[in-house]
N, C-alpha and C positions, 0 to 999 in steps of 0.2 A: 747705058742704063735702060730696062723695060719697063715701060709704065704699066700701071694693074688694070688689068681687064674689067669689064662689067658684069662678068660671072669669073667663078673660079672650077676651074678642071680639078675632077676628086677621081682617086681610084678608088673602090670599094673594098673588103677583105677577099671580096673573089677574083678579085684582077680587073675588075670592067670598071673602066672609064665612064664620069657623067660630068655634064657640064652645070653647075650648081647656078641657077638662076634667081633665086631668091631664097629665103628662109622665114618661118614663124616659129615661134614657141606660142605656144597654145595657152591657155589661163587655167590648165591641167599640167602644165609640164610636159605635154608632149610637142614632141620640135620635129617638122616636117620639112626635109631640104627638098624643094622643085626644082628636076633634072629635065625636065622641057618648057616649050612656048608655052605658053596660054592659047586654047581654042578659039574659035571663035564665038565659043558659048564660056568662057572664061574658067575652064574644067584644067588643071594642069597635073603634071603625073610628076609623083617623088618619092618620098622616102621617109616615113613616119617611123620614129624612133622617139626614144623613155619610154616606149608603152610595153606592155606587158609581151607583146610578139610582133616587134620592128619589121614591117614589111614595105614593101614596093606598094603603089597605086593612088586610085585619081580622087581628087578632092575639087569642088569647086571654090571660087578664090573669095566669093559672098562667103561662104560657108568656115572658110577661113581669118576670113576679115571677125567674121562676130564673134570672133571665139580666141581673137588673138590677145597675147601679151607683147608680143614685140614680133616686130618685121623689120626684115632689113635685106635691101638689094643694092647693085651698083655696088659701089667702092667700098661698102660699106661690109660685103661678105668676107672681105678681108681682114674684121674685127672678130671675127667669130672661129669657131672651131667646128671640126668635120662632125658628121657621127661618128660612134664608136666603133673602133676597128677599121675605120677608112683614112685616108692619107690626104691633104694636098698635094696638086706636083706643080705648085708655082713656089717656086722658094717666096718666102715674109718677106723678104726685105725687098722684092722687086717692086 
């Protein structure tokens, strides 16, 4: 049996692989998955989707914090679901 990672690997609708590091939903309804580290100026790059044109790029994590409704990382991305049109590829039950 595999125990769950502390991120979770998502393929996108275009075939590319990211490694999903944390998540918000915003107090807008828009959910931003972070597909990298954090900077050392705490800037991280993801994937902002619900909004009106779902795109790729960088948000700082301040700027995320004041504006959030929920976050969740660690073991915890595993209660949640991908964006639209992308996949997990750890199978749930691992």
């Amino acid at each position: 049996m595999t125990t769950k990672s502390l991120t979770r690997l998502a393929k996108d609708k275009w075939g590319n692989t990211h490694e999903v590091h944390a998540h918000w939903i915003l107090k807008n309804n828009w959910e931003f998955y972070q597909i990298e580290p954090a900077d050392e100026f705490g800037v991280v790059f993801g994937y902002m989707t619900n909004c009106d044109y779902p795109e790729f790029g960088s948000q700082h994590t301040a700027e995320l914090n004041d504006n959030k409704a929920s976050y969740c990382k660690g073991f915890t991305l595993w209660d949640i679901a991908p964006p639209i049109g992308w996949e997990w590829l750890e199978k749930e039950d691992e």
